[in-house]
C-alpha positions in Angstrom: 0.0 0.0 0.0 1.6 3.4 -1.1 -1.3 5.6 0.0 -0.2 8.2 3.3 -1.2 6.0 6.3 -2.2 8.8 8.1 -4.5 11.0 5.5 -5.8 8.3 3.6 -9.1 5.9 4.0 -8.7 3.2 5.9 -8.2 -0.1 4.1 -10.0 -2.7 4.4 -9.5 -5.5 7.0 -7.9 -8.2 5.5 -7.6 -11.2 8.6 -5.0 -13.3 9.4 -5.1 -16.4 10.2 -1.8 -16.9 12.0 -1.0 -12.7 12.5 2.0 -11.9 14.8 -0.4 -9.8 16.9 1.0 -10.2 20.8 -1.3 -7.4 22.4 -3.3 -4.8 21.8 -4.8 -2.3 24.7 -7.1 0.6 25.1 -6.7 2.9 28.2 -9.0 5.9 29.5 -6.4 7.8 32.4 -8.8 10.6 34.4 -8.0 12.3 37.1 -7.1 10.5 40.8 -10.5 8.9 41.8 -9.0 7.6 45.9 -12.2 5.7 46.1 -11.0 3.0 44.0 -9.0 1.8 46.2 -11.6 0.1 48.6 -13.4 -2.8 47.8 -16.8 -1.5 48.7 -16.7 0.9 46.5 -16.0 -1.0 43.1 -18.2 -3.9 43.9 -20.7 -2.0 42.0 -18.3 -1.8 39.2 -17.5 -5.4 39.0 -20.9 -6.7 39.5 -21.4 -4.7 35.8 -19.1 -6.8 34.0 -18.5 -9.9 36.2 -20.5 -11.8 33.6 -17.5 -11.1 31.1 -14.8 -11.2 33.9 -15.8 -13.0 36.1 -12.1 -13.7 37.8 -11.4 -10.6 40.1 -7.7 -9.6 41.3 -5.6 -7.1 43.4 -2.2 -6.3 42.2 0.5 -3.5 43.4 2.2 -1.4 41.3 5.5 0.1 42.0 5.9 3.8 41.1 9.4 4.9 40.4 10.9 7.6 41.9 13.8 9.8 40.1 15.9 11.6 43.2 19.4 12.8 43.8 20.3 9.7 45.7 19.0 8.2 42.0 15.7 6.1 40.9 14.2 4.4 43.9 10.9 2.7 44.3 7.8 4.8 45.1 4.5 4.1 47.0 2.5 1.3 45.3 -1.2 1.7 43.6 -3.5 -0.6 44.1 -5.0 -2.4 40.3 -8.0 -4.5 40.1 -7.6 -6.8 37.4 -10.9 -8.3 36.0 -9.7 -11.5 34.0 -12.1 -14.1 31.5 -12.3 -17.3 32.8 -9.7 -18.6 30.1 -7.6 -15.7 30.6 -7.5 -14.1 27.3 -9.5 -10.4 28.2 -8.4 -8.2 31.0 -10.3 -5.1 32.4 -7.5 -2.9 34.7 -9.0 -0.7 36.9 -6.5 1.6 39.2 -7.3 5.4 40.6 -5.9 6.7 37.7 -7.3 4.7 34.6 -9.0 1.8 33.2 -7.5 -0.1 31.0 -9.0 -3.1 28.6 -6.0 -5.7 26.4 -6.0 -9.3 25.0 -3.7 -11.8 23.6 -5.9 -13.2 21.6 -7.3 -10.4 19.2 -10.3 -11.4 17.3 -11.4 -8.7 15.3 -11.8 -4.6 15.4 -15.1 -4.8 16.2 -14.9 -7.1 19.0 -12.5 -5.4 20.8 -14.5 -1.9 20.2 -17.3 -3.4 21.4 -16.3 -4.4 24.4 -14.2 -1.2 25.3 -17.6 0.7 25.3 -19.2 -2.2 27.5 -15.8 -1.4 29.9 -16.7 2.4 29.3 -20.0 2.1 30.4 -19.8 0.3 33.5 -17.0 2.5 34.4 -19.2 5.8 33.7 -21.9 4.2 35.7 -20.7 2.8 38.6 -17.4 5.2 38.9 -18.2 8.3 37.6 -14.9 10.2 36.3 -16.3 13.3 34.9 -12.7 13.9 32.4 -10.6 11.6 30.3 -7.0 13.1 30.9 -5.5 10.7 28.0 -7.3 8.2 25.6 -4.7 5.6 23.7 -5.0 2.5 21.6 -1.8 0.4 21.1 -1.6 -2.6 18.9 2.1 -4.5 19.4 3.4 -7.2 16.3 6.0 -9.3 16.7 7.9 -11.6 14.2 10.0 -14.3 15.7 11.8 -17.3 14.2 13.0 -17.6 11.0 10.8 -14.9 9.9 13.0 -12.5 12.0 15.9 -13.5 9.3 13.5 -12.9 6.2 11.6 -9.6 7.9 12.7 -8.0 4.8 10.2 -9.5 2.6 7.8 -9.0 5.3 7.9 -5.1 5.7 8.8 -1.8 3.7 12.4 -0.8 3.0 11.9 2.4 5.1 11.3 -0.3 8.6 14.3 -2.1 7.4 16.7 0.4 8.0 20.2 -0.3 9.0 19.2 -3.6 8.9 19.0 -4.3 5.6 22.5 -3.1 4.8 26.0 -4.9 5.1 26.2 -3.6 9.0 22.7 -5.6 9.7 24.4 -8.8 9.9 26.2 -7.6 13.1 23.3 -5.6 14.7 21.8 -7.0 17.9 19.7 -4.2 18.6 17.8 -1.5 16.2 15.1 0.6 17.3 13.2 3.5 15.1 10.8 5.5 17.4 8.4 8.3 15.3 5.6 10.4 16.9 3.7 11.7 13.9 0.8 14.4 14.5 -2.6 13.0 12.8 -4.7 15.1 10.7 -8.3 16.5 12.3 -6.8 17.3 15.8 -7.2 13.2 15.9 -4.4 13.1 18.2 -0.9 11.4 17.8 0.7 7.9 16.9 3.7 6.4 18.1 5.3 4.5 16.2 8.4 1.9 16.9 9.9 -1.0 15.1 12.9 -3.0 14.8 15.0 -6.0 16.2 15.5 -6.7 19.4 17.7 -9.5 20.8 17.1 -12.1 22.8 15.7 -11.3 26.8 15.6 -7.9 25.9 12.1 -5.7 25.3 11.4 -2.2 24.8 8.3 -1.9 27.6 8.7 -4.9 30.2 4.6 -4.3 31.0 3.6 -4.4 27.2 6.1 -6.8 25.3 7.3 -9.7 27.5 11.2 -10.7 27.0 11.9 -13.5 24.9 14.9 -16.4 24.8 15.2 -15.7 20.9 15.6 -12.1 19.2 12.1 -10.8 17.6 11.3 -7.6 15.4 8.6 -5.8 16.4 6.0 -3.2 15.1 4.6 -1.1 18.3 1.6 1.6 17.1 0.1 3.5 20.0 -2.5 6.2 19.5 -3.6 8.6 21.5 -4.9 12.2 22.4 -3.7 13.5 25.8 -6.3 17.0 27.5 -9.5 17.4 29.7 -11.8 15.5 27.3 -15.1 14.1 28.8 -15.8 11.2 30.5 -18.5 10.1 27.7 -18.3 6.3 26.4 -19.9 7.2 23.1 -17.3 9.5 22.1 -14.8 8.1 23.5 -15.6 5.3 22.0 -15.6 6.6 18.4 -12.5 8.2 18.8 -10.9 4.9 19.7 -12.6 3.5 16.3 -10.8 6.2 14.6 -7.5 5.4 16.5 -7.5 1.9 15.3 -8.4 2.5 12.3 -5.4 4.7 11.5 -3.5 2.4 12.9 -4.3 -0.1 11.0 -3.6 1.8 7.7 -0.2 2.4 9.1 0.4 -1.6 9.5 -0.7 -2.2 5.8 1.6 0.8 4.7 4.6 -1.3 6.8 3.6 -4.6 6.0 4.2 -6.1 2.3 1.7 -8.7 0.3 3.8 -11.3 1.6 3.7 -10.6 4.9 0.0 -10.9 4.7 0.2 -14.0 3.0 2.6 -15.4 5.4 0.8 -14.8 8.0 -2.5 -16.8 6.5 -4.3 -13.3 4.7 -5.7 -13.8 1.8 -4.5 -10.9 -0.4 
């Protein structure tokens, strides 16, 4: 696809059978909600998705603190993580944000769907009256032999370095780009390259691996005081992934699709 990922229609979906798809997450950060952090007061919230999630968690996260003695651990925040019985789907819900990310992505639409379900709920039973950021992320990764012949797989411009007489001899390569979408949309990150073996670029996002990989890492996102509303939040994630996803098909070539199990 030659068409400017980030002006043009969206292409359509074209599914893969086998795609390299490790994660993708939507999170909705407002401002610090301290009620969240008691039991009583989420039960409300989880009794309007436990259908989905039925598998309920508390988990600690450590902040990090940069001082002049150097980066120390901060106080921890309490997460409620709302699991499916298999494990595939998980709702986060912390003071600060909800979060919804898979493993196992079926579709646009499916995961859309139930982001506004998640929206809902949290609207309902929470109340936040502001979104402070709204981001999608969708992370690829190509591992085994396919890391050797990634470039048939993607665009010479994502090849880089890598597809010279140095690449041979690189055991890390990492492009990062944050490009300004059109319509006050928002922005998109966007990283690729190799990475070697028990190494990763976001330890909470991409797990390490005992092989090298190459990865594709698109996160959208709008950061101000928008409101707390599920319907337009909602569409504007639609929009994010959307854009995304015409920015993997501009990446991506015909045989990577095909590879991959598409049907081009």
């Amino acid at each position: 696809m030659n068409l400017n990922p980030l002006t043009s229609a969206p292409p359509k979906e074209i599914p893969l059978a086998n795609a390299p798809l490790v994660r993708v997450i939507a999170q909705v950060r407002f401002p610090l909600i301290a009620s969240i952090e008691r039991e009583s007061f989420i039960a409300p919230f989880q009794e309007g998705i436990r259908r989905n999630y039925p598998v309920l968690r508390q988990e600690h996260e450590v902040g990090i603190v940069f001082g002049q003695a150097g980066v120390s651990g901060g106080p921890s925040k309490p997460v409620w993580r709302f699991h499916d019985a298999e494990g595939i789907w998980r709702v986060s819900l912390a003071p600060e944000f909800v979060a919804l990310e898979t493993k196992v992505y079926v579709s646009r639409s499916d995961f859309l769907s139930r982001l506004r379900t998640v929206l809902e709920a949290v609207r309902k039973h929470i109340d936040p009256q502001v979104a402070d950021r709204l981001g999608i992320r969708y992370v690829d990764r190509i591992i085994g032999p396919d890391v050797e012949d990634f470039r048939t797989l993607v665009r010479s411009e994502l090849a880089g370095i890598l597809s010279t007489e140095l690449g041979a001899h690189v055991r890390h390569a990492l492009s990062e780009n944050l490009f300004t979408l059109p319509d006050g949309l928002g922005s998109l990150l966007a990283r690729w390259g190799r990475v070697p073996e028990q190494a990763t670029v976001d330890p909470a996002v991409i797990d390490p691996l005992d092989v090298p990989s190459w990865i594709l890492d698109l996160d959208a996102f709008v950061s101000g005081g928008l409101p707390f509303e599920p319907d337009a939040l909602s569409k504007r994630a639609q929009r994010f992934a959307e854009r995304i996803y015409a920015f993997f098909r501009w990446a991506v070539t015909e045989e990577f699709l095909r590879r991959y199990g598409g049907e081009v």
